[in-house]
C-alpha positions in Angstrom: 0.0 0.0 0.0 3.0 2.2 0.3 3.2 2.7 -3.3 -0.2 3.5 -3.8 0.1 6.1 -1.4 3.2 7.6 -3.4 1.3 7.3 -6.7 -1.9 8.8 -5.2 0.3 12.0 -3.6 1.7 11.8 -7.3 -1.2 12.3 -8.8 -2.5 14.8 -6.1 0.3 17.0 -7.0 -0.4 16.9 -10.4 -4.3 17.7 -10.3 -3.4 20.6 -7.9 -0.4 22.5 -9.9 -3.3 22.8 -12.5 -5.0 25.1 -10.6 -8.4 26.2 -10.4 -9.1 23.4 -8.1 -9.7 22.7 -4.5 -8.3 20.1 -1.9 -12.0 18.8 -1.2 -12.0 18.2 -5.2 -8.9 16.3 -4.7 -10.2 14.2 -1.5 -12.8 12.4 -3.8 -11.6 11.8 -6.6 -8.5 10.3 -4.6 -10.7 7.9 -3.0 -12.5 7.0 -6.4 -8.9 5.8 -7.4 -8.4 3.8 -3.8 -11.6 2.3 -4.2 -11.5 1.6 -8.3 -7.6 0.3 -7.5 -9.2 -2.0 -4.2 -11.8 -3.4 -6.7 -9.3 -3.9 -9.7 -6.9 -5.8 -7.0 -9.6 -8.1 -5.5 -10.0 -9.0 -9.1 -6.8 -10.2 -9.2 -5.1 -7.2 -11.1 -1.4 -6.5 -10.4 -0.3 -3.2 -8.4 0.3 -1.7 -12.0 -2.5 -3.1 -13.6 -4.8 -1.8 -10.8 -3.8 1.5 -10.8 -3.8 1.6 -14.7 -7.2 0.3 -14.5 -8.2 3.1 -11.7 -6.9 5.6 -13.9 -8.6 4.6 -16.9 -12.2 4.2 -14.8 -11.5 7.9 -13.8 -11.0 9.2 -17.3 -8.3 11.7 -18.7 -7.1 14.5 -16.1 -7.4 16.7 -18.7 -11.2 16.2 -19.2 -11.9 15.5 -15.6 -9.8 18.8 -14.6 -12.8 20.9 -17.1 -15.7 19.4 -15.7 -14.7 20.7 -12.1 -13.8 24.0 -13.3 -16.8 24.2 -15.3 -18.8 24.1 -11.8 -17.1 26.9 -10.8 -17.2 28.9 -13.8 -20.7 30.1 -13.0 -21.3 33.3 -11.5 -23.7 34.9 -9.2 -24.5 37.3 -12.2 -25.1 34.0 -14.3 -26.9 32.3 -11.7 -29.3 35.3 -11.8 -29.8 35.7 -15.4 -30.9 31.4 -15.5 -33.1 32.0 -13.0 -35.1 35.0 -14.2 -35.2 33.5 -17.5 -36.5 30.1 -15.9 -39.1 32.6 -14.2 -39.8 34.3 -17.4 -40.8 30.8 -19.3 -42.6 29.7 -16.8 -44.8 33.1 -16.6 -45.2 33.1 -20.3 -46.3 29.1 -20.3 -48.8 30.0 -17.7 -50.4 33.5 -18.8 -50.5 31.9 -22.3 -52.5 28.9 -21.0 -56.6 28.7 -20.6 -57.4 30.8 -17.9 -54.4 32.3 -17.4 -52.4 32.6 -14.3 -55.1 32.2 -12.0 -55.1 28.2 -11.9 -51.4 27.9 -11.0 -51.5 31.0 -8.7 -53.8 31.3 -4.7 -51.6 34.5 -3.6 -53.1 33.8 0.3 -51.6 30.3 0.0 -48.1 31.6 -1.4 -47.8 34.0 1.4 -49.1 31.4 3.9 -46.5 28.9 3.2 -44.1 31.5 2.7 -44.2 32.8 6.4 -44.7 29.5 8.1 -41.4 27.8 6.2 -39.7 31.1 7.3 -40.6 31.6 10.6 -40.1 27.5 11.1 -36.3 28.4 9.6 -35.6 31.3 11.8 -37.3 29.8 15.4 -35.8 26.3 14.5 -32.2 27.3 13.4 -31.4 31.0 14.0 -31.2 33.9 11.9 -27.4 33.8 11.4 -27.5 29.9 10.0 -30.6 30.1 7.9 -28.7 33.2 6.4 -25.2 31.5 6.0 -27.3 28.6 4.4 -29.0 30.9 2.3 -26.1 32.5 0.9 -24.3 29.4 0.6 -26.7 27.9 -1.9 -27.0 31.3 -4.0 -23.3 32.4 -4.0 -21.3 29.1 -4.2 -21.4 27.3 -7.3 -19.4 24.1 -5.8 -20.2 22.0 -2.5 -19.6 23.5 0.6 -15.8 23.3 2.3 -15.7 20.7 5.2 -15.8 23.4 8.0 -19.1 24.7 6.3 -20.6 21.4 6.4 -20.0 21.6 10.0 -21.4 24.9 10.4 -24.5 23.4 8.6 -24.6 20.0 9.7 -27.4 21.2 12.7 -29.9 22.7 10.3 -29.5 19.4 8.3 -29.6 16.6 10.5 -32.3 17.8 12.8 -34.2 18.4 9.3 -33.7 14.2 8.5 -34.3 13.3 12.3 -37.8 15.3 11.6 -38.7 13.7 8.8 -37.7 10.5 9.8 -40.3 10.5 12.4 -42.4 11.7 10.2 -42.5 9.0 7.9 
């Protein structure tokens, strides 16, 4: 396992000197190597032909090393434009349709749920989470650093415990 480790910080090296990308980035797709090389070595492969094999089931760097900077290539700006035009269609689908807005639309019922879900946020969690939460989901285009999770992990686990009990 030694030598895995070596190729592993190898290849860590290498994905990070191309910049662009973060350590959490690196964290998983290291362990999609350990766990493709694990599998290909239970099969029977060689060291070499295990970590050829976990190479190959990760794909070329190169490609890999676009598709996470393409999920950070969106900006807030962008981020606002897809959503007003998502807003936009789905106003012009329903003023276009028979009867107009009025089936999709019961403003009493929009502001109803509207002030329970935020009142529930704000006496449940705190003012200062359910913002950090909020502008975590607007503002970041990737998943949240580890120490965010953390920060978070309240508002989210007493969420599942809820509807666990639920159900």
């Amino acid at each position: 396992m030694p030598e895995l480790d070596e190729r592993l910080g190898a290849w860590r090296d290498a994905w990070l000197r191309r910049g662009g990308v973060a350590a959490w980035q690196a964290d998983e797709l290291e362990d999609h190597l350990r766990c493709a090389w694990s599998a290909a070595r239970t099969r029977g492969a060689t060291d070499d032909e295990a970590w050829n094999l976990a190479l190959r089931a990760l794909g070329p760097l190169d490609q890999v090393h676009h598709e996470y900077t393409l999920e950070t290539a969106m900006t807030l700006t962008t981020k606002l434009f897809g959503l007003a035009l998502t807003v936009a269609l789905l106003l012009a689908v329903t003023i276009t349709g028979p009867g107009g807005v009025s089936p999709f639309l019961h403003v009493p019922s929009l502001v109803f749920v509207a002030l329970l879900v935020g009142c529930g946020l704000l006496l449940g969690f705190g003012g200062a989470r359910v913002q950090r939460a909020l502008r975590a989901s607007v503002l970041a285009s990737t998943p949240l650093e580890p120490d965010e999770v953390d920060a978070l992990r309240p508002v989210l686990v007493r969420g599942h415990r809820r509807a666990q009990v639920a159900a």
